[in-house]
N, C-alpha and C positions, 0 to 999 in steps of 0.2 A: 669789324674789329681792325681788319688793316687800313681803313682807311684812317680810324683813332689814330692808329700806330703810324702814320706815318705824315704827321706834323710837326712841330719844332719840339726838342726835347723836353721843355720845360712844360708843355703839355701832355706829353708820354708820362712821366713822371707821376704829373698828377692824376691821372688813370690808375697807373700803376700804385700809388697810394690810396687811393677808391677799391682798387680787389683787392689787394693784402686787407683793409679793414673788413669786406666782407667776407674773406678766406676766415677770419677767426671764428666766423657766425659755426663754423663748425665744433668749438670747446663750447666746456659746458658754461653756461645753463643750457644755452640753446640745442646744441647737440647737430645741427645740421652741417651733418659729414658731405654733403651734395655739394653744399655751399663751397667748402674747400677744394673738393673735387675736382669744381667746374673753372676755378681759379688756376687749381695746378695746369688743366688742359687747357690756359692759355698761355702758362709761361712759354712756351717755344713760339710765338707768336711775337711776346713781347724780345725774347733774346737773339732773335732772330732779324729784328728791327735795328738792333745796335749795328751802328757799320764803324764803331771804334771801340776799344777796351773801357775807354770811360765812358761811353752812354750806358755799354754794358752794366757798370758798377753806376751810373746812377740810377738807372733803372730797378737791379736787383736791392739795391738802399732804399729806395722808393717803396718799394711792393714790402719788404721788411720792415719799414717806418710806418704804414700802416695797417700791416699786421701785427705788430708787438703793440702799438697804442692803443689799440680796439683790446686784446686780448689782455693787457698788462693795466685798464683803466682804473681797475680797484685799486692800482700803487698809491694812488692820493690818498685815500681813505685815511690812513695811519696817520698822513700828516695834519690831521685836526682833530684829533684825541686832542692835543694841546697845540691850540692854534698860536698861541701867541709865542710859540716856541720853536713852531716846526711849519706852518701853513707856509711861509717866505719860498719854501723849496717846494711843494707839490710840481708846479710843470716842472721846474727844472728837473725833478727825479723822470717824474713821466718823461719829457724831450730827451734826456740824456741817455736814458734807460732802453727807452727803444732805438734813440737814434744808434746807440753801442750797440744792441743785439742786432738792427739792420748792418752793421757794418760785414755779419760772416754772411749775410748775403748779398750782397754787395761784391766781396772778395770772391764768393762763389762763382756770380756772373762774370769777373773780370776776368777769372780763369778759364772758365769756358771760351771765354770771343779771344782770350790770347793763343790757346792749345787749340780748336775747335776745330776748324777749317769749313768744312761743308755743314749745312743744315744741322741734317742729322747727327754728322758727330758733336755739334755743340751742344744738341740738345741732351745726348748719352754723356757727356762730359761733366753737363750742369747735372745730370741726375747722379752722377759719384761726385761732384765738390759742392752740391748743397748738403746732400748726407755726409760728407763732410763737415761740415759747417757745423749740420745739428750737432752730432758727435761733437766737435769742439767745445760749441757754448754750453753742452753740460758737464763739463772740465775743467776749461779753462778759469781762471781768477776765482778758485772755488766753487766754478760750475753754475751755472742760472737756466735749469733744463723746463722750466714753465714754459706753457705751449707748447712744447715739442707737437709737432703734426701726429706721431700716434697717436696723440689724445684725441681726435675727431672720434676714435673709435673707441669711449669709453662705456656706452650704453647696447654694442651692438656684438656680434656674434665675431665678426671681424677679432675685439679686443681678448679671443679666444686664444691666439696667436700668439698673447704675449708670452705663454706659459711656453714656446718652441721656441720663441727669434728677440724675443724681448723686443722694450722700446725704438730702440737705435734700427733693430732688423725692420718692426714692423714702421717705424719710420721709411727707412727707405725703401720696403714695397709698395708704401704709398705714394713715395715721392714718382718711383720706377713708371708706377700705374698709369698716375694723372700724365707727366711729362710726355710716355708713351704715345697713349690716347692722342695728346694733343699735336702730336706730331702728323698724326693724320691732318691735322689742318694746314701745315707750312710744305710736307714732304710725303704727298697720298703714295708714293712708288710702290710701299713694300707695308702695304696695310695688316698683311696678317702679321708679319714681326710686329709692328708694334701692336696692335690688337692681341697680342700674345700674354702679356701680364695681367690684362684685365682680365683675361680668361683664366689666369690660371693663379688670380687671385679669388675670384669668384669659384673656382673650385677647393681651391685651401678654406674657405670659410665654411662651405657645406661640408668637409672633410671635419674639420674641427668639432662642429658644432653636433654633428652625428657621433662621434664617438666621443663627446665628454663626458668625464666620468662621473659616478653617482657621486654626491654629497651625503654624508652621513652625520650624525649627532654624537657628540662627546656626553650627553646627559649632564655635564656641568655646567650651570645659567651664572651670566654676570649682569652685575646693574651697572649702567652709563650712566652717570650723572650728568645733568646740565642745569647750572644755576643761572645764565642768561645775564653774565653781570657785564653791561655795557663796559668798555674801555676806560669811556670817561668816567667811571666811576668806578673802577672796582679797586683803586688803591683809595679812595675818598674814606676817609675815615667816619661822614656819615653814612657810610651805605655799604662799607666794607662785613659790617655785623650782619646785613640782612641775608648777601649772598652765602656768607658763612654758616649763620642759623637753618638757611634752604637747603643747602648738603647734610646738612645735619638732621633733619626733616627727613630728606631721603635718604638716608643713608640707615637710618632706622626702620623705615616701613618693613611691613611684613606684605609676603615670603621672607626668607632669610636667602641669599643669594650663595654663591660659594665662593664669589671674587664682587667687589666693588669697586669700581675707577674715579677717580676725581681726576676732572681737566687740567690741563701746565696751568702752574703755578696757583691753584685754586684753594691750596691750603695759604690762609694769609699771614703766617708767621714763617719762622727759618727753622730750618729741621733742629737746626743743635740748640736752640734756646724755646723751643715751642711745646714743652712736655706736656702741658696744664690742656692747648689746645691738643693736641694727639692724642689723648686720654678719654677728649669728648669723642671723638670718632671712634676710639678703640671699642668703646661702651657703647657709642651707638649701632656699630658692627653688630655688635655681641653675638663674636663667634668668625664672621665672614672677614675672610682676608681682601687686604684694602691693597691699591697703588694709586699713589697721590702725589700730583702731581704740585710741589715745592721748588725754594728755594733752599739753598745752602751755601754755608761759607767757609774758608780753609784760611786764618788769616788774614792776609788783604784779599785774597781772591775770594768771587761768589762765580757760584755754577748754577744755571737752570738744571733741575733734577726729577726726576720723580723714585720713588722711592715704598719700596714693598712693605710690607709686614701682614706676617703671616694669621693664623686664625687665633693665632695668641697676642696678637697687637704686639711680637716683639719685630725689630728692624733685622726682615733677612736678606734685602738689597738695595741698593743704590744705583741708581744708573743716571750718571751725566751727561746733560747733552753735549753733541761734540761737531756736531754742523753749525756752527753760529751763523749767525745769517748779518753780511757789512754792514756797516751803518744800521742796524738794527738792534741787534743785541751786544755789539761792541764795535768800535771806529778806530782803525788803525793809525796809527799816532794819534792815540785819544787824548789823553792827557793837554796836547799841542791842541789840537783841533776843539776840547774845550775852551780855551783862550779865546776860541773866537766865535763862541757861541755854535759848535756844531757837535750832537750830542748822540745817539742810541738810542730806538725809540724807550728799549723795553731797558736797555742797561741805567742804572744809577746813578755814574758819573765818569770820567775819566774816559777806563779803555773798555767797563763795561765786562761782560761777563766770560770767566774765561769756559776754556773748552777742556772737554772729557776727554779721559786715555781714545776711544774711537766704540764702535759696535760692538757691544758685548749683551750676552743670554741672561736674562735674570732669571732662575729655578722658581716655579711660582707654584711649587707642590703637587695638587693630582692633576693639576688644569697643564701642568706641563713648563717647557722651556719658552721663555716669551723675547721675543726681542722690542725692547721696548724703540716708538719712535718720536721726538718730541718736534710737535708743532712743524718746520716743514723740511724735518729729515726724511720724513717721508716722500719727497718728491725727487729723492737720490736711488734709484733701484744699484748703482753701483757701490754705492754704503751697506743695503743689506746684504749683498751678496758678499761684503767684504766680513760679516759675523762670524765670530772663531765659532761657530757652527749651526747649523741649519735649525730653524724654531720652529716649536710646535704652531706657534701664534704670534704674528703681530698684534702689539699693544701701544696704539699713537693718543696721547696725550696733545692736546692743541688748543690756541689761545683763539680762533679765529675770528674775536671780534676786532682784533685790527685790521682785519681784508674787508670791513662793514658788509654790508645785506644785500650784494648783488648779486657778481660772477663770481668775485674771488673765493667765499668758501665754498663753492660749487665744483669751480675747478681743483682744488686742494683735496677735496674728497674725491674728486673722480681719480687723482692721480696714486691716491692711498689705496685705491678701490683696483688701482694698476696693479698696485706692488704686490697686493694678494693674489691675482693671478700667474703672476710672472712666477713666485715663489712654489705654489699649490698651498698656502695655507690661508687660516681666515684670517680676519685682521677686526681688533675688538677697539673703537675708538670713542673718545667720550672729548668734544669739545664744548669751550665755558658756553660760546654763543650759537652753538650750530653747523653743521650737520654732525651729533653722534648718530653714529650705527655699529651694526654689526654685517661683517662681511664675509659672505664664505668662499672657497678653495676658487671659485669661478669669478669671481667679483663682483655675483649678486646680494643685496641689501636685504638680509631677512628681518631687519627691525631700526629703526631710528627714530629720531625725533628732528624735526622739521627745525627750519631755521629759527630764531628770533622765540623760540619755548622754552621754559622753564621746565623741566619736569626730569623723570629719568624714565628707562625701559630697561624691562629684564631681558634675557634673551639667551638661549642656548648657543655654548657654544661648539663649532662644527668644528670635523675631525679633519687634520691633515691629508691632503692627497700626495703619494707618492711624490719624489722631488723632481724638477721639472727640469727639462731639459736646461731651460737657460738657468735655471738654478743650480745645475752643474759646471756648466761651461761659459755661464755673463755673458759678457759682448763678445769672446771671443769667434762664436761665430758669424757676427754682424760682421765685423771685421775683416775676416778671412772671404766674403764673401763680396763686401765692398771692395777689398783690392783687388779680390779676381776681375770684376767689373771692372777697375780703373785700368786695369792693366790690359784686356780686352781690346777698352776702347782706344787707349796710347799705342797698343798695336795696329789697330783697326787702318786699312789701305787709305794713304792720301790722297786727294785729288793730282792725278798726273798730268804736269807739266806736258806740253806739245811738242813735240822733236819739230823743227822746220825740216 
């Protein structure tokens, strides 16, 4: 590896674009947390190599250009729903999209080789201004927290964690881990220090994992619907009846359920003019309270919604979505930026769909307080913790045939599959194209339906576990813990200068 590392830059670089793509091999589908592991325990290798501030930064742009594109590849997907509309921009989104998110790593490295000094401090340095970084990009310009490195650990005992230190924490124990570790390679002096996080990571997971707590049953079953209506066709007016008649199919069978979910926007009329169609559900219910995920409109403005009604099919809530997602569901100077042919995937026209007062509880009878999440508010843990208060149950409504059939809804549910740990409650989600499940207090999968299926599943749903640490106190702890850290190492002895 040093000998890689120590050739002209433009070669380093492209190394360092080679592990960032394989560092993603650790989100889902794949799940191989190793793979990023082994990636982290070289970055002190690679930052170590820089002998100016700008190798530094292009090196960490590098390793983040090819971890954002490997991980972010499903971005194209969306743009050939309508190819002759939107295909022109796919790299450009992919290229710009990673190349932006490479840039807080980037910024992270140049900090370290500016502040650094010795080895070791640069490498402690990059481990508080990358966790930095993370922190950043799920904030800034409205936040883009996909990928964040927690997620390597969404299928394993580790993702036990979230429920103490949440994302941003367990973010940077991993970061702490790998960087650690890897410093055995540039700076062997003081092996047990840094061998010290891996050990006492490895002890926090079997600590977790031995005392978590029982899951129990609420004895109330809901049914997920999934009508499987591809993209390209589900506003098509020849095939808009079929996905519609298929809910309507399930949404009658027997058992009779005690809550039934339809996917965003899978009812295909507007809630205030759609009476004739809400009537058919009502009746097909007969009896089970519904959340249906619609459109609605206020004047000029329309809101992605979904929207309750009770076992009397009347309307007992509304809930707007309120995370829009850019260029998606509305384009900032829309109206201007239609002139030139650049539009929303999912919005109408113009600026596209507006946004909801913010997190709010919709009352959903015996089954409890739900916080509903639509399509990928879910991937904001600092949105639910911002709900004017604590929910029996998440309820995420989602379109994810726009992320098509590979990584993307895979990771989308592992990160929904996050937010119910973090919180201790379950999370009941019903998407058009795949993956519905049901998820309980821990963020195991007691029922779904596989990608690319049509069908529905009943499923109990599980009882709240007490509120969780970080569901009291958010990132604040990550926080206070990262600065202890930075502040440590900005104390930490410099290299002394020689008296002659």
């Amino acid at each position: 590896m040093n000998r890689l590392l120590a050739g002209p830059l433009w070669s380093r670089m492209a190394l360092t674009v080679l592990l960032g793509a394989i560092a993603a091999f650790g989100l889902a589908p794949f799940g191989a947390w190793w793979a990023t592991l082994a990636v982290l325990i070289l970055i002190p290798s690679i930052l170590v190599s820089a002998t100016t501030r700008r190798q530094a930064f292009g090196l960490g742009w590098a390793l983040g250009l090819g971890y954002f594109a490997h991980a972010l590849l499903w971005i194209v997907e969306p743009f050939f729903v309508d190819p002759e509309r939107h295909a022109w921009m796919a790299p450009f989104a992919l290229i710009f999209l990673s190349g932006g998110l490479a840039l807080f790593w980037g910024a992270a490295f140049w900090v370290a080789q500016w502040r650094g000094g010795s080895s070791a401090r640069r490498v402690w340095l990059l481990i508080c201004t990358l966790s930095v970084a993370e922190f950043a990009r799920a904030y800034v310009f409205t936040g883009f927290p996909w990928a964040a490195l927690a997620q390597i650990w969404f299928d394993t005992d580790a993702a036990l964690l979230l429920a103490w230190v949440g994302p941003h924490g367990l973010a940077l124990v991993t970061v702490t881990v790998g960087l650690a570790a890897g410093l055995l390679l540039v700076d062997p002096r003081r092996a047990l220090w840094n061998a010290a996080p891996s050990v006492g990571f490895a002890v926090a997971i079997f600590a977790v994992a031995a005392t978590a707590p029982q899951v129990t049953g609420t004895g109330q079953t809901v049914r997920l619907i999934q009508p499987n209506a591809p993209q390209h066709q589900k506003w098509d007016p020849a095939f808009t009846p079929t996905f519609y008649e298929r809910q309507i199919e399930y949404t009658a069978a027997l058992p009779r359920p005690d809550l039934i979910v339809w996917p965003e926007t899978a009812v295909p009329v507007w809630l205030e003019t759609g009476g004739p169609a809400l009537d058919r559900i009502v009746a097909a219910a007969d009896g089970a309270a519904l959340a249906l995920g619609i459109r609605r409109s206020e004047g000029s403005r329309i809101f992605n919604s979904m929207v309750y009604l009770d076992p009397q099919g009347r309307i007992a809530g509304v809930y707007d979505k309120h995370h829009l997602v850019p260029f998606g569901e509305y384009v900032p100077f829309g109206d201007l930026m239609a002139r030139v042919g650049i539009y929303g995937f999912a919005a109408n026209s113009g600026q596209g769909f507006s946004s909801g007062p913010g997190p709010e509880l919709v009352s959903m009878g015996a089954l409890g307080d739900a916080l509903p999440l639509i399509c990928y508010e879910a991937v904001f843990p600092q949105d639910i913790n911002g709900a004017n208060a604590r929910p029996e149950f998440l309820l995420q409504v989602t379109n994810d045939a726009w992320f098509g059939a590979r990584s993307g809804p895979y990771q989308h549910l592992a990160q929904a599959r996050m937010r119910a740990i973090e919180q201790g409650v379950p999370l009941m989600r019903a998407a058009n194209t795949g993956v519905s499940a049901m998820v309980d207090p821990l963020g195991r999968i007691t029922a779904s339906l596989a990608l690319g299926q049509a069908g529905y599943v009943d499923a109990e749903l599980p009882a709240p576990l007490q509120p969780t640490l970080y569901a009291r106190t958010g990132d604040l702890m990550a926080l206070v813990v990262l600065a202890l850290l930075t502040l440590a190492v900005a104390a930490s002895q410099r290299p002394k200068t020689r008296r002659k």
